[in-house]
C-alpha positions, 0 to 999 in steps of 0.5 A, spaced: 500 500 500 506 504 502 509 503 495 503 504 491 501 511 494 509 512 493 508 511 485 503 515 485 506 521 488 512 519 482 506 520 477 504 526 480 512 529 480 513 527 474 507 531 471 509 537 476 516 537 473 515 536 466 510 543 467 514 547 471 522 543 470 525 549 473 522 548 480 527 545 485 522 544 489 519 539 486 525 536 483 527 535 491 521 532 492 521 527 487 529 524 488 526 523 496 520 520 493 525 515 488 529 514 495 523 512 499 522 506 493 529 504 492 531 507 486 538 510 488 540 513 481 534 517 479 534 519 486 540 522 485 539 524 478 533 528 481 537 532 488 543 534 483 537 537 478 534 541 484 541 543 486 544 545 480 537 549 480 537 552 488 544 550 491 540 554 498 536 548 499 541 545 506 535 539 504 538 537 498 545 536 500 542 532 506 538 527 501 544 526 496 548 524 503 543 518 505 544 517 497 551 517 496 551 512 502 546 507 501 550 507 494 556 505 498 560 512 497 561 513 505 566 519 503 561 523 498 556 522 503 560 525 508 561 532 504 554 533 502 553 533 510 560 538 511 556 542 505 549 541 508 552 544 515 555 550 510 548 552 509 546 550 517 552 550 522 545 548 527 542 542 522 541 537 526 539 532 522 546 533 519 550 533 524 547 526 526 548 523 520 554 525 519 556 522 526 553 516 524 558 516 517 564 517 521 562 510 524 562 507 519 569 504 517 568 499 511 563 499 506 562 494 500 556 493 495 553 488 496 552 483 490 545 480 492 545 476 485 551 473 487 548 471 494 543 468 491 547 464 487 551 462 493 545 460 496 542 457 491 548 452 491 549 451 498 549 445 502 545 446 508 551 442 512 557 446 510 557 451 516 564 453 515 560 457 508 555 461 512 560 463 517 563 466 511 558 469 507 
């Protein structure tokens, strides 16, 4: 139900966007949107849109930092928080993250079709395979 109000919502921004393609806002409201259903890389494309058309909006930096992150870009992610906090020393919600990133100390994408490979072939006694998947 989440997901469809979600498409919905895409539906009606695209339509905003196409009409008014100047509008940051919108743009800034579809990217949060692609984020909510997953589909990182027009996300992306959508906030680098607003902020080339607004680059006032300390909002804007946030997401693309939520998306650089989950893309697995943990050092992209922390300089649009620092970029973030250029705009708002007092932005909460970026200092927090940006704490949470600085926590991080390994990341790599995942290959979920490389997993589901592996599991596909597993063998439910090989203990020793889990352990390192």
């Amino acid at each position: 139900m989440k997901q469809r109000r979600y498409r919905e919502g895409i539906e009606v921004l695209e339509t905003v966007i196409r009409e008014m393609p100047r509008n940051a806002i919108a743009h800034y409201n579809l990217g949060r949107a692609y984020i909510n259903v997953g589909n990182l890389d027009d996300a992306q494309r959508m906030l680098e849109t607003a902020l080339h058309i607004n680059p006032h909006i300390k909002e804007i930096y946030f997401n693309l930092s939520r998306v650089f992150q989950e893309k697995g870009d943990v050092e992209q992610a922390k300089r649009y928080c620092h970029d973030a906090l250029k705009l708002d020393e007092n932005y909460t919600k970026a200092k927090e993250y940006l704490n949470f990133l600085t926590q991080i100390r390994y990341t790599a994408a995942i290959d979920l079709e490389l997993i589901q490979k592996a599991l596909q072939n597993f063998d439910h006694n090989n203990t020793e395979f889990m352990i390192k998947l």
